[in-house]
C-alpha positions in Angstrom: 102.6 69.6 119.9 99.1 69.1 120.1 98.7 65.5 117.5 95.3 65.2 115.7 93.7 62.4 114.0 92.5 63.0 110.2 90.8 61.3 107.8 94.0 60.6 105.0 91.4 62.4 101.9 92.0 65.0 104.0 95.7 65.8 103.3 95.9 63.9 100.1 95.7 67.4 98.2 98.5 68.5 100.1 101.1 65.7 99.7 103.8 66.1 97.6 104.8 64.2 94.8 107.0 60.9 95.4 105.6 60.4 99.1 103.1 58.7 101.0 101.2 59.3 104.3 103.1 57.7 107.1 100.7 56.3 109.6 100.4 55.3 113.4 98.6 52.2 114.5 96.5 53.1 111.6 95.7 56.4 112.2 97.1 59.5 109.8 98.3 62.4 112.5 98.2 65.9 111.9 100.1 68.6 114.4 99.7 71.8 115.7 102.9 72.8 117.0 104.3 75.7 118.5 108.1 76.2 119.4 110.4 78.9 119.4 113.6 79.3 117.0 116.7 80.7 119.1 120.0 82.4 117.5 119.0 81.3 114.4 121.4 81.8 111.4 122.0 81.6 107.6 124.6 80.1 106.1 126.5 80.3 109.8 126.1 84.0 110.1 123.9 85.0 113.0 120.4 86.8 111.8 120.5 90.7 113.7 117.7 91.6 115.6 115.6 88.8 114.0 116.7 85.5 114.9 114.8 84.6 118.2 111.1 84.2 116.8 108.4 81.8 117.8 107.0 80.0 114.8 103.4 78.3 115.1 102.7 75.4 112.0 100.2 72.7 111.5 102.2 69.5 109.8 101.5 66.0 108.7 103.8 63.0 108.8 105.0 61.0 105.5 107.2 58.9 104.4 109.8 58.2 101.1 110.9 54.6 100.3 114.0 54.2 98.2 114.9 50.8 97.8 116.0 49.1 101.3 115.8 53.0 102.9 112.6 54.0 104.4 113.0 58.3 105.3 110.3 59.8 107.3 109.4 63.3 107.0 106.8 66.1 107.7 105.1 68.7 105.1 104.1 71.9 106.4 100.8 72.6 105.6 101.5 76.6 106.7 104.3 78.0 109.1 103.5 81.3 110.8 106.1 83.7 112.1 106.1 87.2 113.5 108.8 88.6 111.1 108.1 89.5 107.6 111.8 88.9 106.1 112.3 85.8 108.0 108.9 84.8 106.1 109.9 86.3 102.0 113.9 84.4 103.3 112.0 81.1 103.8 109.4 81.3 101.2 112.6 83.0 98.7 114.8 80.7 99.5 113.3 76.9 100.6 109.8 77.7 98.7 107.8 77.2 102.0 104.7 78.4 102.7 105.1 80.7 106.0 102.6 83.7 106.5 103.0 86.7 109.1 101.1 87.3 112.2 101.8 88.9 115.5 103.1 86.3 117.8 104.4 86.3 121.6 104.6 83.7 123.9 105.5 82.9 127.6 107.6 80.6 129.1 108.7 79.9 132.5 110.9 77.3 133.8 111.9 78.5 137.5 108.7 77.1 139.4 108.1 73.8 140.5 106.5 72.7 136.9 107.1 74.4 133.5 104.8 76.8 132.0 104.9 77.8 128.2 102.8 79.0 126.2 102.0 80.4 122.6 99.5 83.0 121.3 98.8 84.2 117.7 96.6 86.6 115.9 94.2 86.4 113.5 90.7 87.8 112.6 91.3 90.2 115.9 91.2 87.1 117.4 94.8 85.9 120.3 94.7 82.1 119.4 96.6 79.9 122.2 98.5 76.7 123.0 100.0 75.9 126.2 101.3 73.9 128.3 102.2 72.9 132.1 104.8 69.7 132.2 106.7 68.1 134.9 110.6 69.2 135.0 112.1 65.9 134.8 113.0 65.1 131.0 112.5 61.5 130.3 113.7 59.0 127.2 111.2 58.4 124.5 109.6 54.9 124.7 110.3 52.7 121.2 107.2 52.4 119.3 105.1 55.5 121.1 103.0 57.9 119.8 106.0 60.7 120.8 108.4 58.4 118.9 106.5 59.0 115.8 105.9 62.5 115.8 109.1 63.3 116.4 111.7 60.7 114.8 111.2 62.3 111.1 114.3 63.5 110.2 113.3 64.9 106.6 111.3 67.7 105.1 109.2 67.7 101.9 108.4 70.8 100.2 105.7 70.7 97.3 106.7 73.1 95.1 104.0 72.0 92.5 102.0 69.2 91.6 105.4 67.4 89.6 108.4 68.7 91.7 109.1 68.0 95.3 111.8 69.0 97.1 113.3 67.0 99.8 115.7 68.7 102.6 117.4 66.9 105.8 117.0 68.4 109.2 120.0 67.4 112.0 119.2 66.9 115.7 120.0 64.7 118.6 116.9 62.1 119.7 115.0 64.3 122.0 113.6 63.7 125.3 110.3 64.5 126.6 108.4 66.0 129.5 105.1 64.9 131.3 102.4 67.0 130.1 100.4 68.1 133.4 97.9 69.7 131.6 97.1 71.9 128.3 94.8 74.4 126.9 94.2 75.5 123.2 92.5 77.6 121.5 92.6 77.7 117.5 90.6 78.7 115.1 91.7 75.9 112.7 89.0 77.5 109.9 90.9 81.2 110.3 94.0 79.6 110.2 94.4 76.7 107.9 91.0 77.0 105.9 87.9 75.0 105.7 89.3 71.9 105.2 90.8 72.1 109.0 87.7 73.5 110.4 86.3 70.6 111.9 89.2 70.5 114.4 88.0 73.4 116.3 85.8 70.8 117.9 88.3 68.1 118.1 89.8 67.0 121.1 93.7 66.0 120.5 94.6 62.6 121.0 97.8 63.6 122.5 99.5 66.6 123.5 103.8 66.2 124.1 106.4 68.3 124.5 110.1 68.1 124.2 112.7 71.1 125.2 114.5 70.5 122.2 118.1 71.3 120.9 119.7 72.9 118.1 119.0 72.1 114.9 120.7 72.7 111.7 119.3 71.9 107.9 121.3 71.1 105.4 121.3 73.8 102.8 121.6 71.3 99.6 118.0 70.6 98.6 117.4 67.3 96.9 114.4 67.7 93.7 112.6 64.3 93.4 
């Protein structure tokens, strides 16, 4: 996860209704994130042929106050997968907002540090993120940047500018893994639009990585 920071006007058009931007030691985070989805299935049955997929997505981080509960929660801004029903099931189904490029990715976990990466295509054009980390898979500090960008435990969809709908994703607290070092190469403009472009020249302020765990989202989708 490679975590920008924005100027808040920026995402304003893309916040849904009935939350506000959640911030960092005053800073407003977006993320390009690539990760892979393994055995994935609907309703417990097992997806044939198409349920090991990477997925590539650029998110942002807010947060829902109902009285003394505070729940914090992303908004994808676009998700990208390789599969064109796994896309017209999510964007059917949830209302998300997942287009469909050729993916692939590479990762390697049996030398002495970890090697992943993710590609994309658009425009002709084999877009990258990767990463080299250290194998040893350490607990999240309290109050760090990975803390952040990874405790949000809700998703907000907006469906239009007077309905939102809110979802709950379930996992265990993750770990992380030292970044040794990254490269990327996105063409933010391509793939997000203009309003994004100017992070083709931005240097992340962090980039972290987590193995992760599986996952499940509940199915009953709250309208606020």
């Amino acid at each position: 996860m490679a975590n920008y920071s924005v100027d808040p006007e920026i995402l304003l058009p893309y916040l849904p209704k009935g939350v506000e931007l959640d911030i960092y030691q005053h800073k407003t985070y977006v993320s390009l994130v690539g990760f892979m989805f393994k055995n994935t299935s609907l309703f417990q049955i097992p997806i044939p042929f198409l349920g090991t997929f990477e997925e590539i997505n650029l998110r942002f981080y807010v947060k829902r106050v109902e009285g003394n509960t505070t729940k914090r929660g992303v908004v994808f801004i676009n998700e990208t997968v390789p599969y064109k029903t796994v896309a017209w099931l999510a964007n059917k189904l949830y209302k998300e907002h997942y287009t469909v490029i050729p993916t692939k990715n590479l990762i390697d976990t049996t030398g002495p540090i970890n090697q992943i990466q993710f590609e994309w295509k658009t425009n002709q054009k084999w877009n990258r993120l990767s990463v080299n980390t250290a194998k040893e898979r350490l607990p999240m500090i309290e109050g760090s940047v990975e803390e952040f960008i990874f405790e949000h435990y809700y998703g907000y969809t907006k469906v239009n500018s007077k309905i939102t709908e809110e979802y709950k994703v379930n996992h265990p607290r993750w770990c992380v893994n030292r970044v040794v070092n990254y490269s990327i190469d996105c063409d933010f403009s391509a793939m997000y639009g203009r309003n994004f472009s100017f992070l083709n020249h931005q240097v992340p302020e962090s980039v972290i990585f987590a193995e992760g765990s599986a996952v499940s989202i509940d199915w009953k989708r709250r309208k606020i």
